[in-house]
N, C-alpha and C positions, 0 to 999 in steps of 0.2 A: 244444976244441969242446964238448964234453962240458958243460966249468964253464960254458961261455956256454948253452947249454941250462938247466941249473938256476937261473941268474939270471935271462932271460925269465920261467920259470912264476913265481918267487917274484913276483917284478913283477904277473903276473896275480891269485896268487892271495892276495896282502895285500890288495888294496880289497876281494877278497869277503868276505874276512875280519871286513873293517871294514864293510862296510856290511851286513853280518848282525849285527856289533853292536850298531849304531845300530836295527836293526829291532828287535831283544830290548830295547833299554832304552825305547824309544819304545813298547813293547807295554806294559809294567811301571811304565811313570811314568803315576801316579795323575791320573783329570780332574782339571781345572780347576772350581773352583766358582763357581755361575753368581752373579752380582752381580742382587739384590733391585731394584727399582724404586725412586727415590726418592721417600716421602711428602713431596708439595707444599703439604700442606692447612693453616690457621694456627689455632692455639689460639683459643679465645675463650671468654668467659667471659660464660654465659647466664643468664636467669630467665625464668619464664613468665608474662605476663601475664592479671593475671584481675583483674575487677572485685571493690572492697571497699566496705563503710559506712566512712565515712568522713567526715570531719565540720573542712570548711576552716575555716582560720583567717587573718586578718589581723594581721599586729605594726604595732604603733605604740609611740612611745617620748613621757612625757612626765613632770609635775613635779606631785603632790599639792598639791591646794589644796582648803579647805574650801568646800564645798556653800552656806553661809553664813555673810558678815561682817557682823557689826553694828559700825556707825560710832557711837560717841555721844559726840552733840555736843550743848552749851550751848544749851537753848531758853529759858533767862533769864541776868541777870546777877548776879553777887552772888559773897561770897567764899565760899569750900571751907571748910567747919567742919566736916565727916567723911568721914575713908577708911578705904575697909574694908582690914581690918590688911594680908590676903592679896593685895592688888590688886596684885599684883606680875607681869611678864610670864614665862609657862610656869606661872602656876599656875590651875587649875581650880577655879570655884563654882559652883552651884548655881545655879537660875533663879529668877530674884525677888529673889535677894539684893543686900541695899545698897550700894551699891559708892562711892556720891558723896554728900552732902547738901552743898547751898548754902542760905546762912543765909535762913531762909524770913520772918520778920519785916517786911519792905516788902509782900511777897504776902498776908500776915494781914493788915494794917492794910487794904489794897486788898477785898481779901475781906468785912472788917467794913464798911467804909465801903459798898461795892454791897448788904450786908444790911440797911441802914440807908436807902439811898435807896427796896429795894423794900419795906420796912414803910411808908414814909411814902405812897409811890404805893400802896398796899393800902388805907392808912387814907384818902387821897383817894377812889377811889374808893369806898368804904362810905360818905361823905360824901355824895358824889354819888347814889348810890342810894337813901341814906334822903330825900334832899331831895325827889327824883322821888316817891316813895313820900306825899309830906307836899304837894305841887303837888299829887298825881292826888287828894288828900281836900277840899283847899281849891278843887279846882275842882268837885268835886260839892257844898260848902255855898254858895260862891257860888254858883252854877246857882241854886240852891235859895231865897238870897235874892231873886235877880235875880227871880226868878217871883212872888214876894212881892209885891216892889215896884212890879213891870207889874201885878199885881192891886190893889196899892190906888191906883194911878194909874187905872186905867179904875174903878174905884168913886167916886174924886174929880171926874173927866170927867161922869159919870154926875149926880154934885149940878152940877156946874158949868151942864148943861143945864137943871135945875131950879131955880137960882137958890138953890141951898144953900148953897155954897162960894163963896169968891171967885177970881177967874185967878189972882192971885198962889200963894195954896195952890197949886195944880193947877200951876202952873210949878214950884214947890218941887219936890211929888212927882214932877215928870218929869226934873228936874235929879238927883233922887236915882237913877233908873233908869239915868240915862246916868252916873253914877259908878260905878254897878254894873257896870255893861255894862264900862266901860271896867278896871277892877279883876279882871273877868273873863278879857276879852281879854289883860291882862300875863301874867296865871299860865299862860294856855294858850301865848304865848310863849314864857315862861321853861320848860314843862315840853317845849315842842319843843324845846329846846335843850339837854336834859336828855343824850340819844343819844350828842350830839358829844363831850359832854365826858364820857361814861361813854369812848368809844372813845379819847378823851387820857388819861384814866388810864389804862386797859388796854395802850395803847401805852407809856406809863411805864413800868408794872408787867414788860411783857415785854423793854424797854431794861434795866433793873435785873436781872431774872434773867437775862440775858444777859452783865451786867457781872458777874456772881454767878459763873458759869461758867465766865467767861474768866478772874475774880482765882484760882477754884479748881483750873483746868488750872495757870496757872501757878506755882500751889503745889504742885500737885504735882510739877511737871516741875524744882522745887529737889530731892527727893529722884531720884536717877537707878540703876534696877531692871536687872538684866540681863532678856532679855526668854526664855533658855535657855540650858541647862545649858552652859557656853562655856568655854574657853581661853583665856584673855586673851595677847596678844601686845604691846601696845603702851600705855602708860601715862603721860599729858602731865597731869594735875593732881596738886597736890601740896594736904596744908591749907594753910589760908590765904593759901591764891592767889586772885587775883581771876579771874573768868571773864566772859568778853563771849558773844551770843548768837553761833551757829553756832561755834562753838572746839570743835577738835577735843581732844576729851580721854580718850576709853578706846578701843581695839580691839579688840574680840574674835570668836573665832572656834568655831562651833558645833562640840559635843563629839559625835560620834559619826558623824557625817552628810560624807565626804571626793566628790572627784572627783577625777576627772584628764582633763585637754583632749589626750587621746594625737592625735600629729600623725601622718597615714600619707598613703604616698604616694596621687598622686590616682591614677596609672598604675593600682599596684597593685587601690587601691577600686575603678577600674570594671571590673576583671576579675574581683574578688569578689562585686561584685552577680548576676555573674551565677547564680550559687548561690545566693543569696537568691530563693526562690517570692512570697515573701509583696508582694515589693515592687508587686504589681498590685492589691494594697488600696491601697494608699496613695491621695491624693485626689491629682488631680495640681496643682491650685490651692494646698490649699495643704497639702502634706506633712508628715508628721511620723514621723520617723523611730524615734520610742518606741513608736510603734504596733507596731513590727518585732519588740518583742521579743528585743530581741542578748543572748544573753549575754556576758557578757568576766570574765576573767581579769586581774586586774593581780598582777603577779610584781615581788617587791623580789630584787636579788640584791648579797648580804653576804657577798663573798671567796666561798667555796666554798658558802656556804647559798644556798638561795632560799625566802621565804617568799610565801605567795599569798594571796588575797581574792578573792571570787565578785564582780561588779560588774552591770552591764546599762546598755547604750546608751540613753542618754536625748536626743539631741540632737548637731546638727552646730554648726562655728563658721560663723559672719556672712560670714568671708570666709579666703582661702588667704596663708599663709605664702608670698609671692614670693620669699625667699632660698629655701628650701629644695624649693620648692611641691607643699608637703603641704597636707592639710584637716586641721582639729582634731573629733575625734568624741570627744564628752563623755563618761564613763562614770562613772556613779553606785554606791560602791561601799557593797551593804547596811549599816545601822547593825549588826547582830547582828554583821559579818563584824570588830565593831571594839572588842572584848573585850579588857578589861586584863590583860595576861600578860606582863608584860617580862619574866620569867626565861626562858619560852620562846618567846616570839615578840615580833617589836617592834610598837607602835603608828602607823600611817600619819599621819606630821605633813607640816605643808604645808612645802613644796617638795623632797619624796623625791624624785630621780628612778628612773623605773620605765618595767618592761616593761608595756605591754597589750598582751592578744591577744583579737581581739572574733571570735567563732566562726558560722557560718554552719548551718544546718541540717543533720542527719544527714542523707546522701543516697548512693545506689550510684555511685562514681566508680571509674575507671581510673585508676591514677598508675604513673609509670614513674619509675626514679633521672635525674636531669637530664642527668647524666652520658653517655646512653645516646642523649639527646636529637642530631639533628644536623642544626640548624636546626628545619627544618619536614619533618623525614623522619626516620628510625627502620632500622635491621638486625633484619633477620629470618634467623631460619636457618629452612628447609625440612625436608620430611620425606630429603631427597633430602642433607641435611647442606651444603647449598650457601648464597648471600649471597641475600637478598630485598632492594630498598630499596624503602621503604614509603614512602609519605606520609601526615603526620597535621598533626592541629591542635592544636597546645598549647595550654593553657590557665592557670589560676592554680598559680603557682608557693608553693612554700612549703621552703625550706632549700633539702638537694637532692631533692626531688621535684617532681615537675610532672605536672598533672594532665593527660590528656589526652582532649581533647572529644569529637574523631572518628577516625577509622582507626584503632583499635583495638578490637575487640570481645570480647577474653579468650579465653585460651588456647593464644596465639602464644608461640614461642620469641624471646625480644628480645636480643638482641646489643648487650652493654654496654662494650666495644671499640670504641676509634676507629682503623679499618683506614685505613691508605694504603698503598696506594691502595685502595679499596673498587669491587671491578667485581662488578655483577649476577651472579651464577651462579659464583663462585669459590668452591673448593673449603673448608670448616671442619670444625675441630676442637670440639665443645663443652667445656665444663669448668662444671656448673653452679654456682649460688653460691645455695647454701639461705639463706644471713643476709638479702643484699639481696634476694631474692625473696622474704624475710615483713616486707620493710616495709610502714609504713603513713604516709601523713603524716594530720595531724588530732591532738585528742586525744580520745579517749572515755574517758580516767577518769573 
């Protein structure tokens, strides 16, 4: 009885045992630590937008050609009896030097014979004037007799009335007045007709120095002068070659004086005009684009060098390249910019190909990295660290930048991150980028 008594309480008093335990280790087991919020926000990498001077550029790509080619060709015929030793192509002479003579000997004798026809038309005419000069004397002593002889005619009349004379005499003397008369009237004839034939000489005179001038061009044009300092490229006469007129026989090309017809897109040029101011001088009839003032840049680049030239826009081409459909804008690159230094820079010969860059005027632009660009809208981050999507107007691009016209006005936070999904108001992270935020596009060196 007893044992069963002791076995009851133990029964009772082990669970208090135990759950006095459980209360002592659940008083002594240290909190739980509370779990942190998770940041939701996304990294992004910003710069601040601010307006710069800045100074656009257009690239175009094309192939040096000389500013001026002289073609010369055969303006007589006749064979080659001197070449100048150097006339050889890639070598450089001087302006005026001789570079050709054809045998001039037919052109002398032409020469001499026109100098001979205008002495004689000279001496005709001195002919002719003294003779005038010798009429105009002989018609004032005939006058002179003529008065004579109508005097002793009416002195003869005069007895004939008186019965002094007889009709016969008196017909005599009146027979003698009308030989005068008529002696009279030939010289005054012949000295009218003096004019006509001063003016057929003179017309002579001026055929002959005509024919004098022509045999003299074409003696001249046997020796053949470069007309400036040139290049010679191409060389088709040799001595003793026969040459016919128009034969093409020297090429060359002016020393100092290059272009280049750089081809650029047309898309591009009418996005660049619009930073051209000047373009409202222009006439609209009939335009000229040197008025503009471009400067450009043409850039050789040689494996890892690049070498450059100052140039300026002189002119557009006549018409657009349909393969590729660019326009060609001519640029003219200064003579000074074309200084002989082969050890350290090369000479622009024609057909380098090369970079042009024709620059538009300094002017206060906004430009963003292109990269940042998304489409026709832009990420902004707020003061609040959250998404803005903006809209803007892009404008002339250049590498990776692109200018942009409107909706931005400097000093925004620009998000250069392409987020997917991008929702208005979503939570960011900045991480700014000092490099891309001091670009620039343009050059103002």
């Amino acid at each position: 009885m007893n044992i069963l008594l002791k076995k009851k309480s133990w029964l009772i008093i082990l669970p208090i045992i135990a759950i006095f335990i459980l209360i002592v280790i659940a008083k002594n087991k240290p909190a739980p630590e509370k779990k942190t919020a998770l940041d939701n926000s996304v990294l992004v990498e910003t710069i601040q937008v601010q307006a710069q001077t800045l100074q656009p550029y257009l690239i175009g790509y094309g192939r040096v050609q000389p500013k001026e080619t002289w073609n010369a060709r055969s303006e007589v015929s006749g064979r080659v009896i001197y070449r100048h030793p150097d006339l050889e192509p890639g070598k450089t002479l001087p302006a005026d030097s001789l570079i050709l003579k054809i045998d001039p000997v037919d052109y002398q004798l032409k020469l001499a014979q026109a100098k001979s026809d205008l002495q004689s038309s000279e001496a005709e005419l001195s002919r002719i004037l003294l003779n005038q000069k010798k009429l105009t004397l002989s018609i004032k002593l005939e006058r002179n007799n003529l008065q004579l002889q109508q005097k002793e005619l009416q002195r003869k009349q005069g007895l004939l009335e008186k019965n002094l004379v007889s009709q016969s005499l008196v017909d005599a003397e009146q027979q003698h007045v009308f030989s005068q008369q008529k002696k009279l009237l030939d010289i005054k004839n012949n000295l009218e007709q003096q004019p006509a034939s001063i003016e057929i000489a003179k017309a002579k005179i001026a055929v002959s120095q005509s024919r004098i001038s022509q045999a003299q061009r074409l003696l001249d044009k046997t020796e053949v002068r470069l007309p400036f300092d040139a290049r010679i490229a191409k060389v088709n006469a040799e001595n003793f070659q026969l040459v016919s007129p128009s034969e093409l026989m020297v090429v060359a090309h002016q020393v100092g004086t290059m272009q280049v017809p750089a081809e650029v897109s047309i898309s591009q040029l009418r996005q660049f005009t619009a930073y051209i101011k000047q373009l409202e001088l222009l006439s609209p009839t009939t335009p000229d684009i040197q008025q503009l003032n471009l400067p450009a840049k043409v850039i050789l680049h040689l494996g890892q060098q690049t070498f450059s030239w100052q140039g300026k826009v002189t002119s557009t081409g006549e018409s657009i390249n349909l393969r590729s459909n660019t326009l060609p804008l001519t640029v003219d690159i200064k003579p000074e910019q074309q200084i002989f230094n082969i050890a350290n820079r090369p000479v622009l010969t024609n057909e380098m190909y090369v970079e042009v860059r024709i620059f538009a005027p300094k002017q206060s632009l906004i430009a963003i990295p292109t990269r940042a660009l998304q489409g026709q809208q832009v990420y902004l981050l707020d003061k609040n660290q959250q998404l803005q999507i903006h809209k803007v107007q892009p404008g002339f691009q250049i590498g990776n930048q692109t200018i942009i016209n409107s909706g931005l006005i400097g000093g925004e936070r620009l998000v250069l991150n392409d987020l997917v999904p991008a929702v208005a108001g979503m939570q960011l992270r900045q991480k700014i980028n000092q490099t891309t935020s001091n670009q620039a596009i343009g050059e103002n060196q």
